[in-house]
C-alpha positions, 0 to 999 in steps of 0.5 A: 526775222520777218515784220509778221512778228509786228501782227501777232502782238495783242497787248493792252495799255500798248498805246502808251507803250507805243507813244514813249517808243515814238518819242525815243532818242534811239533810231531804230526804236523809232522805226520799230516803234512806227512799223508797230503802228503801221501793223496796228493801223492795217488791222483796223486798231485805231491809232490816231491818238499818236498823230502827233508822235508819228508826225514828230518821227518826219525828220529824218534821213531813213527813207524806210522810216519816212515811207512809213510815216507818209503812209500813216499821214495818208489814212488818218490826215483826213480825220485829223485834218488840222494836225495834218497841217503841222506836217506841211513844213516838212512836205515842202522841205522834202521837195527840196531833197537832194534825193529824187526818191524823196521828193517824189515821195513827198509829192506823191503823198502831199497828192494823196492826203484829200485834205483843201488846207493842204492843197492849198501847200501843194501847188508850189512844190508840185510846180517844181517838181512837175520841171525837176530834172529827175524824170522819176519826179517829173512822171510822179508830179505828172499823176499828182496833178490828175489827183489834185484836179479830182480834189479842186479842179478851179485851183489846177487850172488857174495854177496852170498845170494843165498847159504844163501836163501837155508840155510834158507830153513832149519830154525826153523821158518815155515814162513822163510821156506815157503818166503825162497821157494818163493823166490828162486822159483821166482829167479828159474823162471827167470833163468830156466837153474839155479838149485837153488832148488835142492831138496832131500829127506832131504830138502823135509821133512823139508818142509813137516813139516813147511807146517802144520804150516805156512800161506795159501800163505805159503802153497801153496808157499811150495806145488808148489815147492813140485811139481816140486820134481821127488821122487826118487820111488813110496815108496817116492812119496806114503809118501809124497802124505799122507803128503800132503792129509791133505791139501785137507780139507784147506779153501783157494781153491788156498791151495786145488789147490795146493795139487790136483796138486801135488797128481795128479802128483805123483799119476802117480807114485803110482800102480793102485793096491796098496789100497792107490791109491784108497783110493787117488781117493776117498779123492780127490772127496769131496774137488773139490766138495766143490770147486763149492760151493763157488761163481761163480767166483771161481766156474769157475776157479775149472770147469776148473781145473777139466775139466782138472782132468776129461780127465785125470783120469775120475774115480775120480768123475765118481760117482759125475755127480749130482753136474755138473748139472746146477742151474737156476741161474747159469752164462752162463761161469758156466753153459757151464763148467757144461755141457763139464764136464757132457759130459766126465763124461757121462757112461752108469750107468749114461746116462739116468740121464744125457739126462733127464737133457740135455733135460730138458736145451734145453727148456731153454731160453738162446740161446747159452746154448741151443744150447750146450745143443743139442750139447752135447745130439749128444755127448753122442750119440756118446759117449756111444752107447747103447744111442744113440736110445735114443738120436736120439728119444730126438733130435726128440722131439726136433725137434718137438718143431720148434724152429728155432734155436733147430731144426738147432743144431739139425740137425747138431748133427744128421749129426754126429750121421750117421757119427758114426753109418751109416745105423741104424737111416736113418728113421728119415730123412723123419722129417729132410726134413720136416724142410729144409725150416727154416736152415738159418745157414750155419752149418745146411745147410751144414749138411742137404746138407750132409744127403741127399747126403749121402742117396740119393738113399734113398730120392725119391725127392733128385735132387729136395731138392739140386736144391732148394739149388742150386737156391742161390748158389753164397749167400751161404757161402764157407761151404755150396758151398763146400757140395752142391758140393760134394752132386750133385757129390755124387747124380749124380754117383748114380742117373746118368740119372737123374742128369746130367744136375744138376751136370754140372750145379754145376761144372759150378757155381764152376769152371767157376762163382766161384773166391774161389779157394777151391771151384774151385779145388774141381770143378776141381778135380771132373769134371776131375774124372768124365770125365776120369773114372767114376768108379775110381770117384764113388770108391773115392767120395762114399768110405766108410767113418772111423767112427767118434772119440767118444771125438773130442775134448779132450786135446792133451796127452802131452798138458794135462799132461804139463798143469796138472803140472800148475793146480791152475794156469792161464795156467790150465784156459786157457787149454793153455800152459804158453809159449802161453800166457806169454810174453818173455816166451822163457825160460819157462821149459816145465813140464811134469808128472813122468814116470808111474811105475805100470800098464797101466792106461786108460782114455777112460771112468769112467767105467774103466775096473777092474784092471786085465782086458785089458786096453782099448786103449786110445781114438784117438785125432782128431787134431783141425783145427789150427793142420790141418793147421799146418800140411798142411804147414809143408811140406818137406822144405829142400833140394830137394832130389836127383831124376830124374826131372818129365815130363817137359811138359803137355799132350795136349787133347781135354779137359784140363788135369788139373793133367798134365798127373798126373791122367792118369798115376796113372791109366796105361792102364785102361784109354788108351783107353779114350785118344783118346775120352776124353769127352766119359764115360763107361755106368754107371749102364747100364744107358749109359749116358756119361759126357762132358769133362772138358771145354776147355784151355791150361795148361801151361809148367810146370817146372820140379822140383826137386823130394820132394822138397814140397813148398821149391822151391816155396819159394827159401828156399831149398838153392839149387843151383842158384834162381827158374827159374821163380821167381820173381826179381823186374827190376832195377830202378834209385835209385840216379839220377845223378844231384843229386850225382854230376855225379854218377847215381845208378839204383837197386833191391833186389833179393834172391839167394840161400837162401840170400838176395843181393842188385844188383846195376849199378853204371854209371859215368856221371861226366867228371872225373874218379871216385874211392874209392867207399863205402856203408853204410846203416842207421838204418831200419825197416828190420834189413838190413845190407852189409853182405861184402865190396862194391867191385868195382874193377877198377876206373869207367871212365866217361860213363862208367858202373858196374854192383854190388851184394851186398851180405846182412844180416838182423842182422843190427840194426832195427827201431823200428816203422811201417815198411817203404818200400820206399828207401831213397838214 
């Protein structure tokens, strides 16, 4: 009969009946007996009543029994720690067992049990057992030490275990090698500034020949610390590049993982015209291969990898497209992966294989595939040139086939292919505008708002199509605000007679109607341009553009070789470094690949030009918008920089000068004579029309600031001189009415001064006695707040008398861990 029968039991008063069992003569009713309280314990019954009974049954030579018993020590030693103590005679005996499983056992439990009191025990048996003969118990006490290190780590190494662990790192046995390299890397990993595996030549060949003998997790366990070794050449790092190849060809993917990811990284070390290193690019190709042959779980986690392997070295599989290409019943994660590989991977040799296939997907029926697989035709087009006739004649068939959503991506991809060959596709703008009527989504509506902005003197009836646009304009999204825009400024400076009345239509909906303060400064910005200088308006707004980047969104150079350093791991799944996802992460080590020692290598595309030719620039990353917001706040934030102050007062016209005088100045004399007649423009073209002035308010003073000085001022943390004239300190209210402090009133605020904060208080005696010997002390609160000096109140306050207080303060006072509270309790 099966141990299910020990689940099924619901009996009450079974405690009782479970504790005379325990305390039985016969074996085997105790061994019946514990399997009973082992089955209670994994339901979630508690028995730790019977702790004494089950410690009782430790005395024994069954190994079954004495298995069970250690378990139960392990889950309720640390709720019971003092009855735990009464088993530590029996641990250090079973230290001593003829049997090597039984030591083992009784280390590897003694490991387990987080109890400091026990520890304490530990260190003699576990220095026994780290030199006992039986490399089963050596390889056992190897991971105990890791586990005693996360317990005590003082206690390790005054015991010394630590210089015990490297010395197993050169034992016989494969298995005490590889726990050896494990554990040290896992005591590494918590203590980063310590070097514990100093590796060197030595060290590295022994580990290089237990690999061939140990465990897959022993493998890769040894592979990950081979890694982190910087060989000291390419001769070294060739040698153990052929050491470590065999492991390609392992069953266990994390094995494969773990040998790509240190091939890769010698790799940078070798020269690109030794013949090894083709050779290299050649062995590893069918082993990431078999990878997506495994299930789709697995199948993602290697896309993912190889997503990596492929932006950095593309040659590798540049002759494997056709295993990307997707299966109908592939996952949609499986599917999208496929389809960013095919994209990188995608050269001239290739492309008319890959757009067959992409159209092909895009009659699919999955709408989130479909809509990456039009994408990535854009992609290619933009990729590699010589296809993109191909690709705009494949959009258009799709196009044709007036699916919503496929003609909108559609649209958006082609908006990106004139934004990479201006002047060569325009023809198939007729079939565009066919089609405005079904954009229903803010992207396509932006981009067909874009096109035809962009080639309005093209377009006979482009004030038409933007006026239909504009009838809606407050239930358009901020996207497709902003173009139209931008597009009726863009018409109007080339089409000025005709849309006149349109374009002071929109600046009106965006200044005036508008509450979005992007859209609003844009309005701004254009409406002053156009009522100052029409030409310096047409010189920026209709500026030829920089063409688009062929890859927007390949990995940030450094970023991918750090993350080339955790391939086989989260991080290379993420595409994120491990300091971004794991928690208290602020000693991680940041890795990065070795220093290249032969030619200059390209990653622009699988068609690498042969070793002799130049190399070709490596493509430009267009940084994503969470970069451009860091970017656009990261301005200069110390302290102002010396410099005469700016004019402290705006220029007064008929029209508001929202720059202050900023744009004026920049164009000297050329506007001069525009001053005295703001609201009248130069004939544009010989139409003669003119453009009304900007509407009319007051701007406001503007405080000179200091020159450079970027947002610090606005924020007071320059830590110049005195507060910002200007900014904001709360007025003082009664903190502590006098009625309630027998006649002293406290009134109060927090202000900033140079860079810190204080309390500035007014302490008012109401009493009828003079009041002295005053002191502050502040509770535990949820900002940390503390005096940073004594109270100071010089003289006795007289009765009706006033002082007025600041208290200088810092935030290194203790914190109360809940939702932060704002009101002041006095």
């Amino acid at each position: 009969m099966t141990d299910s029968k020990y689940f099924t039991t619901t009996k009450k008063g079974e405690i009782f009946e479970l504790k005379a069992e325990l305390n039985s003569d016969k074996k085997e009713k105790k061994k019946e007996a514990v399997k009973k309280v082992i089955a209670s314990m994994t339901v979630g019954k508690d028995v730790s009543a019977l702790f004494p009974d089950v410690v009782n049954c430790m005395q024994t030579d069954n190994l079954e029994l004495k298995k069970l018993v250690y378990l139960y020590l392990m889950n309720y030693a640390k709720s019971q720690p003092d009855m735990a103590i009464m088993a530590v005679n029996t641990f250090v005996k079973d230290c001593e067992d003829p049997n090597p499983l039984i030591r083992a056992l009784a280390v590897r439990t003694m490991g387990c049990i987080r109890v400091d009191k026990i520890t304490e025990y530990l260190c003699e048996p576990l220095r026994k057992c780290l030199k006992d003969e039986d490399p089963y118990v050596r390889k056992t006490a190897a991971v105990c030490v890791a586990k005693l290190h996360d317990i005590n780590a003082q206690l390790v190494e005054d015991q010394g275990f630590l210089d015990t662990l490297k010395d197993l790192i050169s034992d016989s046995n494969p298995m005490v090698v590889a726990n050896a390299v494990a554990a040290l890397s896992e005591i590494a990993e918590s203590h980063p500034s310590s070097n514990l595996l100093d590796l060197n030549p030595q060290s590295i060949n022994k580990l290089l020949t237990a690999l061939n003998e140990c465990t897959e997790w022993g493998q890769i366990f040894i592979l990950d610390c081979l890694a982190n070794y910087m060989p000291k050449d390419d001769r070294e790092a060739q040698s153990i590049c052929e050491r470590v190849t065999p492991r390609l060809s392992h069953a266990n993917s994390a094995v494969v993982l773990s040998a790509v990811k240190v091939l890769m990284k010698f790799m940078e070390m070798l020269s690109k015209d030794l013949d090894y290193y083709g050779t290299l690019l050649k062995k590893l190709a069918p082993p990431l291969v078999t990878l997506l042959s495994a299930e789709p779980e697995l199948q993602y986690v290697a896309l993912r990898n190889i997503n990596l392997i492929v932006q950095k070295r593309p040659e590798i599989l540049k002759h494997e497209m056709k295993v990307f290409f997707v299966k109908y019943n592939d996952p949609i994660y499986v599917k999208l992966e496929k389809l960013d590989i095919m994209i990188r991977l995608a050269s001239q040799a290739n492309i008319a294989q890959v757009l067959a296939e992409l159209k092909e997907y895009a009659t699919e029926v999955d709408v989130d595939f479909v809509r990456k697989a039009v994408r990535a035709i854009g992609r290619c087009a933009i990729k590699v040139e010589q296809s993109a006739e191909r690709c705009v004649s494949t959009l258009l068939d799709l196009i044709q086939t007036k699916v919503n959503y496929v003609v909108q991506e559609a649209i958006v991809v082609i908006k990106d292919i004139f934004r990479k060959y201006p002047n060569k596709y325009e023809s198939v703008i007729a079939t565009l505008c066919e089609n405005l009527d079904s954009l229903d989504e803010p992207e396509a509506r932006a981009a067909m708002i874009w096109i035809v902005g962009e080639y309005a003197e093209r377009i006979d009836n482009a004030d038409e199509l933007l006026e239909s646009f504009l009838e809606g304009f407050h239930d358009e999204s901020t996207q497709v605000q902003l173009q139209l825009l931008t597009a009726i400024v863009k018409l109007f400076l080339k089409k000025p007679t005709e849309t006149q009345e349109l374009v002071q239509q929109v600046l009106s909906l965006a200044t005036q109607d508008s509450d979005n303060p992007d859209l609003r400064d844009r309005g701004y910005i254009y409406w002053r341009l156009l009522s100052t200088d029409p030409v310096a308006a047409k010189e920026v707004v209709l500026a030829e553009k920089p063409l688009i980047s062929e890859e927007t969104d390949l990995i940030e150079p450094t970023l991918l070789d750090e993350l080339i350093c955790y391939i086989g791991t989260l991080a290379s799944v993420y595409h994120k470094p491990p300091s971004a996802f794991v928690e208290g992460s602020r000693g991680v080590v940041h890795k990065s690949l070795p220093p290249r020692t032969g030619s200059v290598e390209s990653v622009e595309s699988p068609d690498t030009a042969p070793s002799g030719g130049p190399a070709a620039d490596q493509p430009s990353v267009i940084p994503t918008q969470g970069d451009l917001l860091g970017d656009l706040l990261n301005l200069d934030l110390g302290p102002p920089v010396s410099g005469p102050p700016i004019a402290t007062s705006s220029v007064q016209m008929g029209a508001v000068d929202l720059l202050g005088g900023g744009l004026d100045t920049l164009m000297g004399d050329e506007s001069e004579g525009l001053r005295s007649d703001v609201g009248g423009s130069p004939a544009m073209g010989g139409s003669g029309s003119s453009f009304p002035a900007a509407p009319s308010t007051t701007a406001p003073t503007t405080v000179g600031a200091p020159l450079g000085s970027g947002l610090g001022d606005l924020f007071d943390l320059t830590g110049g001189v005195g507060t910002l004239s200007g900014s904001y300190v709360a007025p003082k209210t009664v903190w502590l009415p006098a009625m309630k402090a027998k006649g002293l009133e406290i009134s109060g605020t927090f202000s900033r001064q140079v860079g810190s904060i204080s309390m500035d208080l007014v302490l008012t005696n109401k009493a009828l006695q003079v009041m002295s010997d005053f002191a502050i002390q502040f509770n535990r609160n949820s900002f940390g707040l503390a005096p940073a000096a004594p109270l100071q109140v010089h003289a006795p306050l007289a009765p009706n008398q006033s002082v007025e207080i600041s208290l200088p303060l810092n935030t290194v006072g203790s914190v109360m861990k809940m939702d932060p509270l704002n009101n002041l309790q006095v």
